[in-house]
N, C-alpha and C positions, 0 to 999 in steps of 0.2 A: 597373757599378753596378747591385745590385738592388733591384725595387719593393719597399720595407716594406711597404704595405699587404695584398698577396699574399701576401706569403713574410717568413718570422718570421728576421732575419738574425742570425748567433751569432758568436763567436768561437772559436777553439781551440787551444791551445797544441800547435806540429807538434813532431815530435820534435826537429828544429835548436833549437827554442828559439824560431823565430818565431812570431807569431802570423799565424790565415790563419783567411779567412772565409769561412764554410761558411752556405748558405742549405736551410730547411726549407720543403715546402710549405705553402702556408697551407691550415689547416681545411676542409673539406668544407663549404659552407653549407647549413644546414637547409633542408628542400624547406617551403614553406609551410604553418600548420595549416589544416587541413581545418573547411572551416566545419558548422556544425551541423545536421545534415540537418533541412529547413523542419516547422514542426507541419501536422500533415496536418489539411483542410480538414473541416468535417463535412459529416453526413451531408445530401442534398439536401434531405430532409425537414424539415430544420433541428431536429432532437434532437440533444445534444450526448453522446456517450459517454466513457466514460475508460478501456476497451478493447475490444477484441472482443466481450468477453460481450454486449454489449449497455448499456441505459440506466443512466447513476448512480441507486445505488438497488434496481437487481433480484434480489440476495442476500438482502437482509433479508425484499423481497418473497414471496422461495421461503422462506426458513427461515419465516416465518411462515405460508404456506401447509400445508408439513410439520407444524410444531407444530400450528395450527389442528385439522389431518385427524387428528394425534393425537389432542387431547385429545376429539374428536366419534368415537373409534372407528375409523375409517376406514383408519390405518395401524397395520399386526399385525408388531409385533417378537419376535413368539412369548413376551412376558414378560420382555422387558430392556429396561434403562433405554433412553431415546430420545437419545444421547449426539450430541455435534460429527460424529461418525465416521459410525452409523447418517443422520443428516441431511443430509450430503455427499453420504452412496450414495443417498439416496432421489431428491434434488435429479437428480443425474448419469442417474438413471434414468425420469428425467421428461423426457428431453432437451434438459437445461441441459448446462451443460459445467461436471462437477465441482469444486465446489468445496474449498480446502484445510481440515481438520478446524479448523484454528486461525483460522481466519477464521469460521465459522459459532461454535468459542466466545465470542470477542472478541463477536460479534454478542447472545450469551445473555447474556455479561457485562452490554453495556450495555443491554439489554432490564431487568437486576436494579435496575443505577443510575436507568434512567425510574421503577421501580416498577409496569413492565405483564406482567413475569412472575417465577416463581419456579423456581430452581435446584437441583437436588441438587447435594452441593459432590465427594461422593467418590462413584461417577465423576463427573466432570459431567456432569450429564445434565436434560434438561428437564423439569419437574416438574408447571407448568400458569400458564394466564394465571390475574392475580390479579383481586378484583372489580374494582379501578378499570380495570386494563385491559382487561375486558369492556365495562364503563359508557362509558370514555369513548374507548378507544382508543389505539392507539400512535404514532399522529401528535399527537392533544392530549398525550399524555404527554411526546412529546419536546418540544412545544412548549413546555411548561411547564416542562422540564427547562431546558431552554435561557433563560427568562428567570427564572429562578432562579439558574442559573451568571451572567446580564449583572448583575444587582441584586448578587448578592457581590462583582462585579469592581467594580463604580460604589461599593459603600460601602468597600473597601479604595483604592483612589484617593483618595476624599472624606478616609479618615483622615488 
């Protein structure tokens, strides 16, 4: 007699015409999943990162640095626009760890939605901060951005 629970038992019609019972092995069982390798601790200094580059935050920092030293003169493109692309190279050559051209546009994008600068749309390329984001800055900008997006979510609710 064999164990079912091991071995999958079949029948089989033999050539005599009897029937005769032929056992398969049971299935290979899965080796167990692999749990998830633990979130790594931060830094001693207790700043929290969300990779290597360094602190949440420090891309905008630099592209705003680069813009800045544009619009005051200071970085010479020889007469072309100041595009995602030129801004990556300048970044990477300050010794940051370059960053990807589509992340420094996304970055101009929502600099256009604050209202603290302005874009050429073909290429895209950086064009200059605008007066309120001289006057007040791109942190009051975003702040204000931000509860202006919370007041339309709270009167869409209310409706």
């Amino acid at each position: 007699m064999t164990d079912t629970t091991d071995a999958k038992t079949l029948t089989k019609k033999a050539p005599s015409g009897k029937r005769k019972k032929i056992t398969t092995p049971a299935p290979a069982k899965k080796a167990p999943a692999k749990k998830a390798a633990a979130k790594k601790a931060t830094p001693a200094d207790g700043t929290t990162t969300r990779a290597v580059n360094g602190p949440s935050g420090w891309l905008q920092d630099e592209i705003l640095s680069v813009c800045a030293d544009y619009a005051d003169g200071k970085v010479d493109t020889d007469g072309k626009p100041l595009t995602p692309h030129r801004i990556a190279k300048i970044i990477g050559t300050r010794g940051n760890p370059e960053p990807s051209s589509g992340a420094v546009a996304a970055c101009l994008d929502r600099w256009v939605e604050y209202g603290f600068a302005t874009v050429n749309p073909k290429p895209k390329s950086f064009k200059a901060i605008t007066a309120a984001g001289k006057r007040d800055g791109l942190e009051a900008l975003v702040a204000k951005h931000r509860a202006k997006l919370s007041a339309a979510k709270k009167a869409a609710k209310g409706s």
